[in-house]
C-alpha positions, -999 to 999 in steps of 0.1 A, spaced: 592 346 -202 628 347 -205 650 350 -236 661 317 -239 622 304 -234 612 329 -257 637 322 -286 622 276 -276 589 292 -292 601 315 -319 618 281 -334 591 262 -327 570 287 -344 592 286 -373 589 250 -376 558 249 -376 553 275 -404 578 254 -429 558 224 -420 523 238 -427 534 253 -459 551 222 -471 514 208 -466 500 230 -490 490 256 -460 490 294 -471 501 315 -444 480 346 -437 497 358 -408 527 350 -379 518 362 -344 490 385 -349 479 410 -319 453 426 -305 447 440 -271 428 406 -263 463 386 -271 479 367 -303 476 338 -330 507 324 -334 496 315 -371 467 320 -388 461 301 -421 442 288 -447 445 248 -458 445 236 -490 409 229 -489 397 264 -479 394 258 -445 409 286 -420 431 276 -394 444 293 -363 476 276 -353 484 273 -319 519 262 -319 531 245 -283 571 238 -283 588 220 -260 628 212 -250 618 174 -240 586 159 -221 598 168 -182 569 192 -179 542 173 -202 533 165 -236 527 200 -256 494 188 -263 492 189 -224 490 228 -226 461 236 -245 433 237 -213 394 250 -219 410 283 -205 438 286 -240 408 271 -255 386 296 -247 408 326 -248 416 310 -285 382 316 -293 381 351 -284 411 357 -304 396 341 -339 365 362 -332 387 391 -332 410 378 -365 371 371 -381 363 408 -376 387 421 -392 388 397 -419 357 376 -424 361 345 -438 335 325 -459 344 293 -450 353 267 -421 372 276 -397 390 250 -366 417 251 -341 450 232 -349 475 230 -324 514 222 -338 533 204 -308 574 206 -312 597 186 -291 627 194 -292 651 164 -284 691 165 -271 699 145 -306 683 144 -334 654 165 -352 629 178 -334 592 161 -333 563 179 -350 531 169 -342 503 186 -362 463 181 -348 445 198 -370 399 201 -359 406 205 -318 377 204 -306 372 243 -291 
């Protein structure tokens, strides 16, 4: 990944964070790792529900729709990883998927598109 890539995500990340906590979100963590991989966010909505965030950013649609990069493979590995986050910290409740898609556009503010219960 270069640096400039990497810094596309970090923003996007960021974004993503401000906009689930302006929606009553409570963040629990921002990139968590373990030897299996990372969350980018992990957190818990304003009905109780836990959510790990998988946040997809994008400069423009070129290469696909962020949505477009969330395959049974991220799925799966996804999985894994919440298993692992649930281990550590178990959690009475529901827990989904949401995937946060950013585009970012030459003018204007970038696009946010929040699913929230992917099917995983």
């Amino acid at each position: 990944m270069t640096v400039r890539s990497q810094a596309v995500g970090e923003y996007g990340e960021r974004l993503a964070a401000r906009h689930l906590e302006e929606s009553g979100y409570r963040l629990l963590a921002r990139n968590w790792r373990c030897p299996g991989g990372e969350l980018d966010i992990v957190a818990v909505d304003p009905h109780g529900t836990l959510a790990i965030v998988e946040v997809k950013t994008r400069r423009g649609l070129a290469y696909g729709h962020p949505f477009e990069a969330i395959t049974p493979v991220k799925l799966a590995r996804l999985r894994r990883l919440a298993g692992a986050w649930l281990a550590e910290r178990p959690h009475r409740g529901e827990v989904r998927l949401d995937v946060v898609a950013v585009t970012l556009v030459p003018r204007g503010a970038p696009r946010l598109e929040h699913l929230a219960g992917v099917d995983w």
